[in-house]
C-alpha positions as CSV (number, residue, x, y, z in Angstrom):
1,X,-11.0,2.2,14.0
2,X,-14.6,2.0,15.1
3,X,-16.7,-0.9,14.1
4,X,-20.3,-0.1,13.7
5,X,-22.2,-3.1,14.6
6,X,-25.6,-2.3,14.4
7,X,-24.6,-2.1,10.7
8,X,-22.8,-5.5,10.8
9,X,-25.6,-7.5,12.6
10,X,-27.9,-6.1,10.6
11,X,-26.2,-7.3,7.2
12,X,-27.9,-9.9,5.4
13,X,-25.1,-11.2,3.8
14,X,-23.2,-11.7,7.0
15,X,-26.2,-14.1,7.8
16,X,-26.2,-15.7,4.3
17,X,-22.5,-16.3,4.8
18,X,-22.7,-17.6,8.4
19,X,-26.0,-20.3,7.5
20,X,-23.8,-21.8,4.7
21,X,-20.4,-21.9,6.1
22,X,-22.7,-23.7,8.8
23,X,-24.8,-25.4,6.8
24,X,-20.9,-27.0,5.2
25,X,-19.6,-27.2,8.3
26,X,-22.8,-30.1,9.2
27,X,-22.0,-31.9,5.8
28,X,-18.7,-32.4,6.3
29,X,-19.0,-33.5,9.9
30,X,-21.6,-36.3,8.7
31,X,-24.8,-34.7,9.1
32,X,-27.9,-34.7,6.4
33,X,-28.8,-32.1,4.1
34,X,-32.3,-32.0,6.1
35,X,-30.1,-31.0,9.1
36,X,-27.8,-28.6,7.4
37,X,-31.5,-27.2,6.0
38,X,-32.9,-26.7,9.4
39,X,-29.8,-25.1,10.9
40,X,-29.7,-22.5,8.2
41,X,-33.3,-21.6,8.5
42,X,-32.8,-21.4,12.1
43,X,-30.0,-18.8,11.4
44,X,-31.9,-17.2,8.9
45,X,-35.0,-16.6,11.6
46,X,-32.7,-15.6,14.1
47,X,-31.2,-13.0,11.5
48,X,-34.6,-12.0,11.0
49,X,-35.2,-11.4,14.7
50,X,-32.0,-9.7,14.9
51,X,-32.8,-7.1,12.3
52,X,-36.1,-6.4,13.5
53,X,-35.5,-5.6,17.2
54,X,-32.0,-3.1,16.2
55,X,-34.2,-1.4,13.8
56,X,-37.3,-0.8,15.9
57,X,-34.5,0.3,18.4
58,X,-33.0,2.6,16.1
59,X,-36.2,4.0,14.6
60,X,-37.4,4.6,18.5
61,X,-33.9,6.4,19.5
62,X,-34.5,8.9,16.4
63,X,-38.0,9.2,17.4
64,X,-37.0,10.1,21.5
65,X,-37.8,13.5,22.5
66,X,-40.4,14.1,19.2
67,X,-43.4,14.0,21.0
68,X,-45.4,11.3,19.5
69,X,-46.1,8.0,21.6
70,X,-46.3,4.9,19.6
């Protein structure tokens, strides 16, 4: 079985899911909800980053060969 993981990476509620099981994980280990807060907007841009670089490489992989330049 194949996994596609441009798919994966690109899910949003895989990055949903990691911030909070992270953003728990720095509760329960005594951290404050400003720091669980952070983290998971640090995932959350990251995710962001993620997305937008695999899609700009997939939209520029369809668009090889087609004769435009942008």
């Amino acid at each position: 079985m194949k996994i596609d993981w441009k798919r994966k990476l690109t899910s949003r509620k895989l990055w949903v899911s990691i911030a909070g099981f992270v953003a728990g994980l720095v509760i329960i280990f005594g951290g404050t909800q400003e720091t669980a807060d952070k983290i998971t907007g640090a995932i959350m841009s990251g995710a962001a980053v993620v997305g937008y670089v695999l899609g700009e490489g997939l939209a520029d992989g369809g668009n090889k060969g087609s004769g435009t330049d942008e």
